[in-house]
VEXLUMNU-529089 format. One line per 10 residues: number of its first residue (from 1); their letters; for each residue x, y, z of N, C-alpha, C. Coordinates in nm, 3 decimals, decimal comma, always signed. Layout:
<rs>
NUM	a	X:Y:Z:X:Y:Z:X:Y:Z ~ ...
</rs>
This chain:
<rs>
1	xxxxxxxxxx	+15,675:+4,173:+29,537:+15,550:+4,231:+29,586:+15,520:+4,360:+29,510 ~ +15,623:+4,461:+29,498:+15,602:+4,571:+29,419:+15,567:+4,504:+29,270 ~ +15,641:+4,454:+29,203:+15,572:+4,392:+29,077:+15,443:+4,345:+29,090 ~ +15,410:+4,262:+29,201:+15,272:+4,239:+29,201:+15,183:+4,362:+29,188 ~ +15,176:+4,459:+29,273:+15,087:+4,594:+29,253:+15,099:+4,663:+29,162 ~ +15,218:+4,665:+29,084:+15,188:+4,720:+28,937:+15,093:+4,674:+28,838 ~ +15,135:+4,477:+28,831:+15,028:+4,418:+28,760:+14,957:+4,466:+28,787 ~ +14,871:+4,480:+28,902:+14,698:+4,507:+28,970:+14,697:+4,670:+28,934 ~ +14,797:+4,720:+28,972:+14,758:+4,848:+28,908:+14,782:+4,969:+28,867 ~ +14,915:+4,929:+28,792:+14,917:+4,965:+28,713:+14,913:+5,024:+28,525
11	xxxxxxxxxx	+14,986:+5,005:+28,449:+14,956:+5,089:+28,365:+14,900:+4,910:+28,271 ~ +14,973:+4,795:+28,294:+14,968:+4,673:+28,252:+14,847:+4,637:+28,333 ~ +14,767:+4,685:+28,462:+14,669:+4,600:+28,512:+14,515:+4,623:+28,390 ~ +14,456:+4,496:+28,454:+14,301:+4,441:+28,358:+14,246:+4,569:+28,319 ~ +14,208:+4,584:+28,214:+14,065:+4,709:+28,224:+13,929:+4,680:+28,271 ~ +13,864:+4,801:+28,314:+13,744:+4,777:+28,449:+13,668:+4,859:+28,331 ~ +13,548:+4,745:+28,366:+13,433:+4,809:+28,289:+13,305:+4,873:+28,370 ~ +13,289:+5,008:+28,396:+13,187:+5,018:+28,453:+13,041:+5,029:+28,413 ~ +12,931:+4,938:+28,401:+12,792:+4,909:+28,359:+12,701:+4,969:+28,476 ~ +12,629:+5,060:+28,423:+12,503:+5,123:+28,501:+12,421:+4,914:+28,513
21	xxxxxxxxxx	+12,369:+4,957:+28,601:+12,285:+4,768:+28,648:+12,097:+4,805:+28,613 ~ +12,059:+4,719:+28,515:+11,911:+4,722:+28,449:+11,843:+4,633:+28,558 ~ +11,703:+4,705:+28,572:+11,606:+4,661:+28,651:+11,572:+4,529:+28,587 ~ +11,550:+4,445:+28,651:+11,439:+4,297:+28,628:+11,348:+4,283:+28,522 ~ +11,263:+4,417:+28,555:+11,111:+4,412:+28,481:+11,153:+4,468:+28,380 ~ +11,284:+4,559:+28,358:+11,258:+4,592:+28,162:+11,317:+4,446:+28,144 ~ +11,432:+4,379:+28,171:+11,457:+4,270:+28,135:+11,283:+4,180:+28,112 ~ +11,252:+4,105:+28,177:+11,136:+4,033:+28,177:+11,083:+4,112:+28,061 ~ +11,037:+4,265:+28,021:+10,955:+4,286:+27,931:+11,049:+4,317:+27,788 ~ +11,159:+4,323:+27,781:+11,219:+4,291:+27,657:+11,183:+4,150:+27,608
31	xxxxxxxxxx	+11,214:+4,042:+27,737:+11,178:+3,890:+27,713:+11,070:+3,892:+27,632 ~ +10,962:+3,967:+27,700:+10,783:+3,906:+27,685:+10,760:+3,971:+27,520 ~ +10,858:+4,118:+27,517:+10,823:+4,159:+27,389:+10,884:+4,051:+27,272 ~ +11,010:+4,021:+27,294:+11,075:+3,927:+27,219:+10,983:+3,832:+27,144 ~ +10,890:+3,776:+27,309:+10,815:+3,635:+27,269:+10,704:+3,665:+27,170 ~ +10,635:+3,795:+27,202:+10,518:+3,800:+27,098:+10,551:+3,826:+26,993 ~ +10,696:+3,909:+26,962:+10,734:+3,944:+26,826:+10,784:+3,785:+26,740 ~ +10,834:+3,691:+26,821:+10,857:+3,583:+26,800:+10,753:+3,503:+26,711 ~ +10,624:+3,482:+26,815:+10,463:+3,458:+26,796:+10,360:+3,497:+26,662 ~ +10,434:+3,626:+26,687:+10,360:+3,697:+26,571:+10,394:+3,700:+26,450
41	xxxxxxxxxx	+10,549:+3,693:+26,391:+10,615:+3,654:+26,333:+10,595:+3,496:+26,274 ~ +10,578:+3,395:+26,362:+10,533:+3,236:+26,363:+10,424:+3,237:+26,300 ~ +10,296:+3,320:+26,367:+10,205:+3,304:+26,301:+10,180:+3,353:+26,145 ~ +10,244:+3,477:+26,159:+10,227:+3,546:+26,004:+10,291:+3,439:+25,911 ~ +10,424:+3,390:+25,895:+10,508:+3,279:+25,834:+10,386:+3,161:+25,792 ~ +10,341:+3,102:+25,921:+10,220:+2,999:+25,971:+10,119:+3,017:+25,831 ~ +10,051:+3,169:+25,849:+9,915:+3,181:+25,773:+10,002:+3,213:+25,611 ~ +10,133:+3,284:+25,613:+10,154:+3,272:+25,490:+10,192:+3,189:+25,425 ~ +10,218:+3,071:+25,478:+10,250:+2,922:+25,444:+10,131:+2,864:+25,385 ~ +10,028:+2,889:+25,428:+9,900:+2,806:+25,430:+9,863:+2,827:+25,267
51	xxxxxxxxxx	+9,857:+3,014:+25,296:+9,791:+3,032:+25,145:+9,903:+3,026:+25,036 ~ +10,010:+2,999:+25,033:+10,083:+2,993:+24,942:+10,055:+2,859:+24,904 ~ +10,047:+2,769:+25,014:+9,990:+2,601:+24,955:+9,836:+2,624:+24,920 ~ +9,740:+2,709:+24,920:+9,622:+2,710:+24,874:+9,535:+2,702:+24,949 ~ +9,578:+2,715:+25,139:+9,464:+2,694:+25,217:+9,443:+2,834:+25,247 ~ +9,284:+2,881:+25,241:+9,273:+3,037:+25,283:+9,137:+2,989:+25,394 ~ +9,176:+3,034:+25,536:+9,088:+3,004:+25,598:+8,959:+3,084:+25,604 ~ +8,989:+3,203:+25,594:+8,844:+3,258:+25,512:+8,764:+3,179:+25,422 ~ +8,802:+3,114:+25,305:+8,779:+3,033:+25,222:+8,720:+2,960:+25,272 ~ +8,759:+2,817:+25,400:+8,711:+2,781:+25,435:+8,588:+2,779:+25,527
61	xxxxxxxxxx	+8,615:+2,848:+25,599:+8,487:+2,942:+25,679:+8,367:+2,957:+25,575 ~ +8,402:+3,034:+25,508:+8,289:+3,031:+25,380:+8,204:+2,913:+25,302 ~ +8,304:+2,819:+25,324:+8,304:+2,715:+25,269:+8,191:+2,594:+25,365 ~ +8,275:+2,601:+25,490:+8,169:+2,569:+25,623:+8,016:+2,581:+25,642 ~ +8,025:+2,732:+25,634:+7,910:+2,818:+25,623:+7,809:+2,743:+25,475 ~ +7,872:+2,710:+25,402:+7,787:+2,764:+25,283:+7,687:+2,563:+25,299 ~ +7,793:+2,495:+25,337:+7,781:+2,307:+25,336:+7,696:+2,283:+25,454 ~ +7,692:+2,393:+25,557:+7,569:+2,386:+25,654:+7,416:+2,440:+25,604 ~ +7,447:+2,573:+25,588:+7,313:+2,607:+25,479:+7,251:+2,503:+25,378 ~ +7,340:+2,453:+25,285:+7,296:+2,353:+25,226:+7,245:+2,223:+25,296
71	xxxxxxxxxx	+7,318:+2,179:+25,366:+7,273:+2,046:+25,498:+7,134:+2,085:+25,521 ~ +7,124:+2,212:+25,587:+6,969:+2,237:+25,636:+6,869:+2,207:+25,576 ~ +6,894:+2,254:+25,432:+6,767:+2,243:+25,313:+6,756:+2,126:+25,263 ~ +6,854:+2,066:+25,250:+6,830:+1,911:+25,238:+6,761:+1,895:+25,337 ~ +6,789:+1,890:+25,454:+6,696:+1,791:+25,538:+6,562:+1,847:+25,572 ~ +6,496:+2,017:+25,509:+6,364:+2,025:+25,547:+6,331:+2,014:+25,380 ~ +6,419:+1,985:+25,287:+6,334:+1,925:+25,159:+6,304:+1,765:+25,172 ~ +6,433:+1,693:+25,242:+6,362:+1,550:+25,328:+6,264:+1,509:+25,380 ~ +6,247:+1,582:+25,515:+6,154:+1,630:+25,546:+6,005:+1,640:+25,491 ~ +5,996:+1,776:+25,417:+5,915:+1,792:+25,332:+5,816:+1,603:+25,231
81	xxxxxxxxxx	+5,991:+1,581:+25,192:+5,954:+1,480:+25,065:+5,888:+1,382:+25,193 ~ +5,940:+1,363:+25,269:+5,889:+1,220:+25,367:+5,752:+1,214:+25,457 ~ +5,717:+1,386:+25,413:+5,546:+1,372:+25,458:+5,482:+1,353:+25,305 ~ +5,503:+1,369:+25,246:+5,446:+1,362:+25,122:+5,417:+1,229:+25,062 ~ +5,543:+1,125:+25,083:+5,560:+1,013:+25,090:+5,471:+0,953:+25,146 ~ +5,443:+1,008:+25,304:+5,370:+0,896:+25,369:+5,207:+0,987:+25,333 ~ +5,176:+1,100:+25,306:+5,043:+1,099:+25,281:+4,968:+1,026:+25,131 ~ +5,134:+0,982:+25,025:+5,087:+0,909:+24,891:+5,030:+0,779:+24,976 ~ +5,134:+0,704:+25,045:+5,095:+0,582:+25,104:+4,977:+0,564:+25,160 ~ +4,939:+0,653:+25,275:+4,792:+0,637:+25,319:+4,692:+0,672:+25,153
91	xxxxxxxxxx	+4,703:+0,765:+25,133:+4,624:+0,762:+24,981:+4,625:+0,633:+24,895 ~ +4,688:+0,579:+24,916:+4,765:+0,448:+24,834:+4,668:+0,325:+24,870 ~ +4,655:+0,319:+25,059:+4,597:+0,251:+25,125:+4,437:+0,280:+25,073 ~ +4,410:+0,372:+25,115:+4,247:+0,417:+25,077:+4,234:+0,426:+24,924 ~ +4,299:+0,403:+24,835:+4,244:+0,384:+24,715:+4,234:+0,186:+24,723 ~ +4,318:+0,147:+24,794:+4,344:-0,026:+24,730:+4,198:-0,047:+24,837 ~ +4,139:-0,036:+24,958:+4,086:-0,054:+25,016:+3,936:-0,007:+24,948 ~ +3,951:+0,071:+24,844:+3,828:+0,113:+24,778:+3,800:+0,021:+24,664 ~ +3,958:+0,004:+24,620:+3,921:-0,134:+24,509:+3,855:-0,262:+24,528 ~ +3,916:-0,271:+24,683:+3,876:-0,393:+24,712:+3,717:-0,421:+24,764
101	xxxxxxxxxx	+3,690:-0,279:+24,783:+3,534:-0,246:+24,794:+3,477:-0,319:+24,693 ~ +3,522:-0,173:+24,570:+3,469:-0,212:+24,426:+3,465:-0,335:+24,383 ~ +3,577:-0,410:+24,379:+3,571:-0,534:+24,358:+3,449:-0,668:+24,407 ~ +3,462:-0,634:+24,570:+3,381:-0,734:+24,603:+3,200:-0,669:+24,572 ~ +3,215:-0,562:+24,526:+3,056:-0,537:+24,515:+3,029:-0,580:+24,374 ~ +3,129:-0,547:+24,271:+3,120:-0,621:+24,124:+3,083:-0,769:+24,120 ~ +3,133:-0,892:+24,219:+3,111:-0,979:+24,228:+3,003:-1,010:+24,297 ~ +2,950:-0,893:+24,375:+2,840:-0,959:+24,407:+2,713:-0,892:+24,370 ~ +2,768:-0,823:+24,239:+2,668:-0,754:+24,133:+2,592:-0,865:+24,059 ~ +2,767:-0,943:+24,015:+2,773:-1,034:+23,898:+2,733:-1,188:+23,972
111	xxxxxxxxxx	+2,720:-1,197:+24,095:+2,643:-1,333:+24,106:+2,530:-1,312:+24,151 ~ +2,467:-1,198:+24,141:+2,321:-1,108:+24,201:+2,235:-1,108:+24,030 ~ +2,345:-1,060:+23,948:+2,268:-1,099:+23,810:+2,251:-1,212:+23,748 ~ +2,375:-1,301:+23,772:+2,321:-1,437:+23,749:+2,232:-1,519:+23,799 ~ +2,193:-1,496:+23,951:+2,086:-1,549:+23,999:+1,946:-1,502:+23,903 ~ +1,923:-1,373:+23,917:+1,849:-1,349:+23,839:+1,783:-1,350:+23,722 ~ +1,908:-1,371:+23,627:+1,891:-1,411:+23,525:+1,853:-1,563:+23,517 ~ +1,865:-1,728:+23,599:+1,867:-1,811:+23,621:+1,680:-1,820:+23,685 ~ +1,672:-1,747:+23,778:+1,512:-1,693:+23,814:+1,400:-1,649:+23,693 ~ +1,467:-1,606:+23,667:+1,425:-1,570:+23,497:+1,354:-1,727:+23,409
121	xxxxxxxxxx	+1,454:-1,736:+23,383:+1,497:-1,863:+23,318:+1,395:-1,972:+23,371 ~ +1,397:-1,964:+23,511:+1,333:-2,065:+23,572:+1,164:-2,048:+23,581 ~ +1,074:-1,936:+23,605:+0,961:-1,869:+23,568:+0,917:-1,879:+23,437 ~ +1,021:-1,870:+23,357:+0,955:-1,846:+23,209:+0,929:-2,021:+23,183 ~ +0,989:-2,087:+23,234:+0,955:-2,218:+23,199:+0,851:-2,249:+23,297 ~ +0,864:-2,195:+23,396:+0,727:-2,230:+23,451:+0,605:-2,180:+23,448 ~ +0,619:-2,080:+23,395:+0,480:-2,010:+23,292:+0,471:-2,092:+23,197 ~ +0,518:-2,185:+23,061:+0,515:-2,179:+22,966:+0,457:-2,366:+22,996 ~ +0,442:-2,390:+23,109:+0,398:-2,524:+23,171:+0,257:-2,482:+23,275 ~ +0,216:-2,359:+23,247:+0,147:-2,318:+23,362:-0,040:-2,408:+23,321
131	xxxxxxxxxx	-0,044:-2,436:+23,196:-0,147:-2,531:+23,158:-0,153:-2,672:+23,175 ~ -0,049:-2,709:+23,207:-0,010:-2,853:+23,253:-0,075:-2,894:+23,381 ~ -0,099:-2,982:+23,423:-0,132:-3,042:+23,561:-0,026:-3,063:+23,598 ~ -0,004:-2,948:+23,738:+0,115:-2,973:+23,833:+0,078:-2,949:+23,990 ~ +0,196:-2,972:+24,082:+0,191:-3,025:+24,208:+0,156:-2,879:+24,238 ~ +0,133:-2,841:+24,398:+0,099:-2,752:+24,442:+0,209:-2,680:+24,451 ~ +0,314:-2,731:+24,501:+0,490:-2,677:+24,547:+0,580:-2,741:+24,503 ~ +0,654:-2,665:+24,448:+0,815:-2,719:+24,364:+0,896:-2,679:+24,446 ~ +1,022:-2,694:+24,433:+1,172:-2,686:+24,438:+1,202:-2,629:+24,329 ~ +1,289:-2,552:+24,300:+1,356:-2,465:+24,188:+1,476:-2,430:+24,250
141	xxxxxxxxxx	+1,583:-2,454:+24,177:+1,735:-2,406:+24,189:+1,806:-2,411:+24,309 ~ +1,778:-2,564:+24,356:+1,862:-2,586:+24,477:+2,025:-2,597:+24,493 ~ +2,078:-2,540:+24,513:+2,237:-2,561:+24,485:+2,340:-2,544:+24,669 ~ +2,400:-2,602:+24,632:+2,509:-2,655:+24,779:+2,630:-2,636:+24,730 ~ +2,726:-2,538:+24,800:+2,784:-2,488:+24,772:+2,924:-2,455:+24,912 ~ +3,052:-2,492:+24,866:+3,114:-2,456:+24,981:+3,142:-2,262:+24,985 ~ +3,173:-2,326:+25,131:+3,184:-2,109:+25,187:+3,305:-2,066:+25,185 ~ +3,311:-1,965:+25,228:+3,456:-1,917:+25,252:+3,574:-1,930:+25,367 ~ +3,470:-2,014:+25,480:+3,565:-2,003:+25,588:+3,550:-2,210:+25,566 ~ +3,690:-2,257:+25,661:+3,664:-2,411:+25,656:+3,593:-2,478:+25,683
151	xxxxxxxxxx	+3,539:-2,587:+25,676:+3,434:-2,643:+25,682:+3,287:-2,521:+25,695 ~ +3,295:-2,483:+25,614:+3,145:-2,362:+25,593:+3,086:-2,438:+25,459 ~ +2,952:-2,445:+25,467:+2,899:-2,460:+25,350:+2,758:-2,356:+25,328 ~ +2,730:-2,338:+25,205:+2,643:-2,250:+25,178:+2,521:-2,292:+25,111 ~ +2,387:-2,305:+25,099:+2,238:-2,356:+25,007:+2,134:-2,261:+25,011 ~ +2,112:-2,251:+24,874:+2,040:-2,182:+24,864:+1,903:-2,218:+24,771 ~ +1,753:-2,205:+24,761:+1,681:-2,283:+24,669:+1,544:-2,168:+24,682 ~ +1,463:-2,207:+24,613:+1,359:-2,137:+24,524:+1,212:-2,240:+24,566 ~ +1,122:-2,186:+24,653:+1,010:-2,274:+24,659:+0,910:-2,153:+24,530 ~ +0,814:-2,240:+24,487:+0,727:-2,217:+24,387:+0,597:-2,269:+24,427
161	xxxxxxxxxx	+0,490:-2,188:+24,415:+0,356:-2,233:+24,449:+0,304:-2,268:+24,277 ~ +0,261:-2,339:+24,240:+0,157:-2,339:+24,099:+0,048:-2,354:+24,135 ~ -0,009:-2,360:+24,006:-0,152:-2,422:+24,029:-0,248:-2,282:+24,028 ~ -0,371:-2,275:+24,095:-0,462:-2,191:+24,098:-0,391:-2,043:+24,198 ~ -0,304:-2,111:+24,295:-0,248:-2,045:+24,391:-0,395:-1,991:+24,503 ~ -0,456:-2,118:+24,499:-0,633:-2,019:+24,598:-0,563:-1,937:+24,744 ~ -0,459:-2,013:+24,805:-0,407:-1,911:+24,922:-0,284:-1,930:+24,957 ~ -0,191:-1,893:+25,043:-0,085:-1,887:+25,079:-0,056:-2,061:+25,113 ~ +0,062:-2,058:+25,019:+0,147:-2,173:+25,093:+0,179:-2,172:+25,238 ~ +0,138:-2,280:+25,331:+0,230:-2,267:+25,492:+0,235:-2,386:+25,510
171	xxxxxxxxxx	+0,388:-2,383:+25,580:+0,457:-2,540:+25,609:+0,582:-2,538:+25,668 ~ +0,690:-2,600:+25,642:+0,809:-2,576:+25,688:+0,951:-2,648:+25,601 ~ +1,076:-2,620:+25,603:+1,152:-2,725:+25,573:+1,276:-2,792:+25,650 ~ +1,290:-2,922:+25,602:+1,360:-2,965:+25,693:+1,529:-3,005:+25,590 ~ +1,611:-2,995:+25,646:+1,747:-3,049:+25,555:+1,819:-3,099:+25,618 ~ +1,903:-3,207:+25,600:+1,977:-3,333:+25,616:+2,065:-3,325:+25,504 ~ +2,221:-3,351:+25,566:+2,323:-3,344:+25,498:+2,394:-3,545:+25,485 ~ +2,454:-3,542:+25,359:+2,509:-3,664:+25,396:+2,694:-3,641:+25,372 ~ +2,778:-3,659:+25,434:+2,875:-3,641:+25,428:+2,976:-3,757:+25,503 ~ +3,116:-3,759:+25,491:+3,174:-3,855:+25,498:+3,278:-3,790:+25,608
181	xxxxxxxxxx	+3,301:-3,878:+25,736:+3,433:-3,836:+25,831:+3,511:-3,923:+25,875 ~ +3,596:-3,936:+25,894:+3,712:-4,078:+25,909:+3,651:-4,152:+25,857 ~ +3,654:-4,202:+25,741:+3,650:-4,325:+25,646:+3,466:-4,347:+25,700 ~ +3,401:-4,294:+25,752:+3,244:-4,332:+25,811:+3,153:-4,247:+25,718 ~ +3,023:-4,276:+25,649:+2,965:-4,197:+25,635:+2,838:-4,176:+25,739 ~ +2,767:-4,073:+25,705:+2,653:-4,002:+25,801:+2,627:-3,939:+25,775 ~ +2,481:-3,928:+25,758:+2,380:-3,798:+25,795:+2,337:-3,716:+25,901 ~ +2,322:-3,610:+25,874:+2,286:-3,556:+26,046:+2,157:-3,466:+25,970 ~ +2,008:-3,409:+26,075:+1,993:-3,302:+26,029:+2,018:-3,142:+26,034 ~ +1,984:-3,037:+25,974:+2,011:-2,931:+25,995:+1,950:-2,883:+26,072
191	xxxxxxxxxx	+1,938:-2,820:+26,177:+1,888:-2,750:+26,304:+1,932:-2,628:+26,322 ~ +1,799:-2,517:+26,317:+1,823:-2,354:+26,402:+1,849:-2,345:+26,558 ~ +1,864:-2,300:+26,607:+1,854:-2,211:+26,735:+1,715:-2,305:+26,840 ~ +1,588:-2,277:+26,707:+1,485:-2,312:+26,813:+1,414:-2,483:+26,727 ~ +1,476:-2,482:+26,598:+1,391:-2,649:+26,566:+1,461:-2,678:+26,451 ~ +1,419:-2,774:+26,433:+1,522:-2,813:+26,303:+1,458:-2,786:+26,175 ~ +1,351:-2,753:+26,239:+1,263:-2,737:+26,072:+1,269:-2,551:+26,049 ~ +1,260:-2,524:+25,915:+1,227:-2,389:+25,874:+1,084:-2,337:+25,857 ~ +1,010:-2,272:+25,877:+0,861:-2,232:+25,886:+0,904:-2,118:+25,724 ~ +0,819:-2,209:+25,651:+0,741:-2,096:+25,517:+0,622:-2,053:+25,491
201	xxxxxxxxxx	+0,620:-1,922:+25,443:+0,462:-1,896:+25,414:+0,521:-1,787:+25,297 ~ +0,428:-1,837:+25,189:+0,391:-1,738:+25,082:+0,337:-1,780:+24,983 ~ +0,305:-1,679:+24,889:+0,173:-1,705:+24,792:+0,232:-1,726:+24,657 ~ +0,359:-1,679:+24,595:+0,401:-1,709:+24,502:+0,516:-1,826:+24,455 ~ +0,609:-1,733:+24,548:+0,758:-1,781:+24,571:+0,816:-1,768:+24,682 ~ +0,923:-1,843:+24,703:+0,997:-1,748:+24,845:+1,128:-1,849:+24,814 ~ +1,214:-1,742:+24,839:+1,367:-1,781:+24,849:+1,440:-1,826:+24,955 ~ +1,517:-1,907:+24,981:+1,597:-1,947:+25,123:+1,753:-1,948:+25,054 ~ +1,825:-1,867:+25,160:+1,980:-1,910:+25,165:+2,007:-1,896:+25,310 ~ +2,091:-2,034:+25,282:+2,134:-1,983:+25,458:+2,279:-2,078:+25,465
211	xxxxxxxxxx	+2,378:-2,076:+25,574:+2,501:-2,164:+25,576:+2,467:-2,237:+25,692 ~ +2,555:-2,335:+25,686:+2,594:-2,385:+25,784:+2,752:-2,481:+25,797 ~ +2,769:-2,508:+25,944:+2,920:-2,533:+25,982:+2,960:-2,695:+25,994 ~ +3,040:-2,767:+25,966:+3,081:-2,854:+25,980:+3,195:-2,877:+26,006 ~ +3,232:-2,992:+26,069:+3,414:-2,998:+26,109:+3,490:-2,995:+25,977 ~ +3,628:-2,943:+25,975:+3,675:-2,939:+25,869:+3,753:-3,035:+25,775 ~ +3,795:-3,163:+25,868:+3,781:-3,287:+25,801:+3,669:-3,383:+25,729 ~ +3,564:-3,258:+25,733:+3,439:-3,373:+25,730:+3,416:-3,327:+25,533 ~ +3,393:-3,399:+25,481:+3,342:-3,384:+25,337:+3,200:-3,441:+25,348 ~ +3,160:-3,325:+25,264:+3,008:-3,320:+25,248:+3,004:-3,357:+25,110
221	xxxxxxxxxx	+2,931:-3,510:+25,109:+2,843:-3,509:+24,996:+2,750:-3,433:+24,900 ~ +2,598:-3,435:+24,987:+2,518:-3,444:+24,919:+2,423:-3,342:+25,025 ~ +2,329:-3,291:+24,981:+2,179:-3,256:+25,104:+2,084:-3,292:+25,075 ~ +1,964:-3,327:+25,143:+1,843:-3,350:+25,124:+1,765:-3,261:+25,179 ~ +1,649:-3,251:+25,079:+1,541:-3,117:+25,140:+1,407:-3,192:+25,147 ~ +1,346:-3,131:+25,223:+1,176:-3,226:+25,269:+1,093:-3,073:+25,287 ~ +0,988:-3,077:+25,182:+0,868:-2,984:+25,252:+0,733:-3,033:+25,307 ~ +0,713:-2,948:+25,386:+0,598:-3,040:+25,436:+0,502:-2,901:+25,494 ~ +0,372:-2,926:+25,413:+0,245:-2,839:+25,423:+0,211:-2,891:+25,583 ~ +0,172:-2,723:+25,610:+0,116:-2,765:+25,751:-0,018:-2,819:+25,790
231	xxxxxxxxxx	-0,029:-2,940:+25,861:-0,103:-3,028:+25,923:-0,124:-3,101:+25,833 ~ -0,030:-3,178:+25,769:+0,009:-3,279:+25,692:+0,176:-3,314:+25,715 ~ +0,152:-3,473:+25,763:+0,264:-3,516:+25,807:+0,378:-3,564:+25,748 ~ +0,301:-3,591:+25,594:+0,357:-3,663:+25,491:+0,446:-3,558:+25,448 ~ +0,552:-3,592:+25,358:+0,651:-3,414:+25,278:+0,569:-3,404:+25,131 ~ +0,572:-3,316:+25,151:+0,520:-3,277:+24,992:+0,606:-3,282:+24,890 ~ +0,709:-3,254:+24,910:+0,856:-3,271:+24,810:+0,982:-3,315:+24,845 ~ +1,009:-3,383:+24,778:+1,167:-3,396:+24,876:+1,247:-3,413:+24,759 ~ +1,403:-3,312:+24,777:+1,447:-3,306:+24,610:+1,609:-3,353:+24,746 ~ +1,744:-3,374:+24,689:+1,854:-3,398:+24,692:+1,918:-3,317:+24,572
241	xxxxx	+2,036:-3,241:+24,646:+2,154:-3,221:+24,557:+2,278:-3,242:+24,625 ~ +2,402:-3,226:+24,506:+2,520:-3,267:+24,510:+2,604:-3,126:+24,558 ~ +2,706:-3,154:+24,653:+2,813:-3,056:+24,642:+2,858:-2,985:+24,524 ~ +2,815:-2,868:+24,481:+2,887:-2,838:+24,376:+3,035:-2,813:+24,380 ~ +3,097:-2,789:+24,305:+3,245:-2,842:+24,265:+3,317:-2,658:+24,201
</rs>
């Protein structure tokens, strides 16, 4: 037992260490300092890693910046180009729509002068016969002609007074088509609104054009024209032409 209390304490017992005892919170804030020095350290390593491989995020930022600015102007020079675009197109429209003006008025310059010139043509020969003994009323330049829509057809002809001309031609005309429909042929006549006949009056000349409609299987031959002076029952002329071609 005495040996025991020497171990414990005497000159052979343990050595005793006495430690003053640290509060919690410097502990915890050595921790917390540790961690940001840790952090901060990570990050500096982190960003000096980057630019040693060549990434500088400034750089990029700049870089960001500069590919948005550019984005923008592209798209209000887009923009820009794509009203421009569409005001060529409408311009585009209103010029072809002017051609097509031009166009159809050239053609109907150029079959406005050929009539004329054909009128021409047709007068001077009938002046140059004006000593001859002739009928009171001609026919001149009857022509039959298809239209533009289907079954449309178009005629147009030239009455002529000769002779002394003492007063106005008055009478009327009548036209009859002959044409062919399912393997049948037939005539029908031509009829207005209020008669089938046309009422003329004049002292020199007078012109008629006019259309008319037929089914669109139907092929038209031929027409026949009849004039007939008024209060006379008989026709004074009666001419036929062919479909022109």
């Amino acid at each position: 037992m005495i040996k025991s209390l020497k171990r414990k304490f005497g000159i052979s017992a343990p050595r005793v260490a006495v430690r003053p005892q640290t509060p919690a919170y410097v502990k915890w804030l050595v921790v917390a300092v540790l961690t940001v020095s840790a952090l901060v350290l990570s990050w500096g390593m982190y960003d000096a890693g980057q630019k040693f491989a060549g990434f500088d995020k400034n750089e990029i930022s700049y870089e960001l910046n500069r590919l948005s600015e550019s984005n923008a102007q592209l798209q209000q020079e887009n923009e820009e180009l794509r009203m421009k675009v569409a005001g060529l197109d409408r311009q585009l429209q209103m010029d072809f729509v002017a051609r097509e003006d031009i166009t159809r008025q050239i053609k109907s310059l150029e079959h406005e002068n050929t009539r004329l010139k054909e009128d021409l043509a047709f007068f001077q020969n009938l002046g140059s016969a004006s000593g001859k003994a002739e009928q009171r009323v001609s026919i001149g330049r009857l022509k039959l002609e298809k239209g533009s829509l289907p079954g449309e057809y178009r005629y147009s002809l030239l009455l002529v007074q000769g002779g002394q001309r003492p007063k106005d031609f008055q009478g009327s005309l009548e036209f009859a088509v002959n044409f062919e429909q399912n393997g049948e042929k037939m005539m029908i006549p031509l009829a207005d609104a209020a008669s089938k006949a046309v009422d003329v009056n004049f002292k020199f000349y007078q012109r008629i054009e006019n259309t008319f409609r037929l089914p669109p299987d139907a092929t038209v031959d031929s027409m026949e024209v009849k004039v007939f002076e008024k209060g006379i029952a008989q026709a004074r002329v009666m001419q036929t032409v062919n479909l022109s071609l």
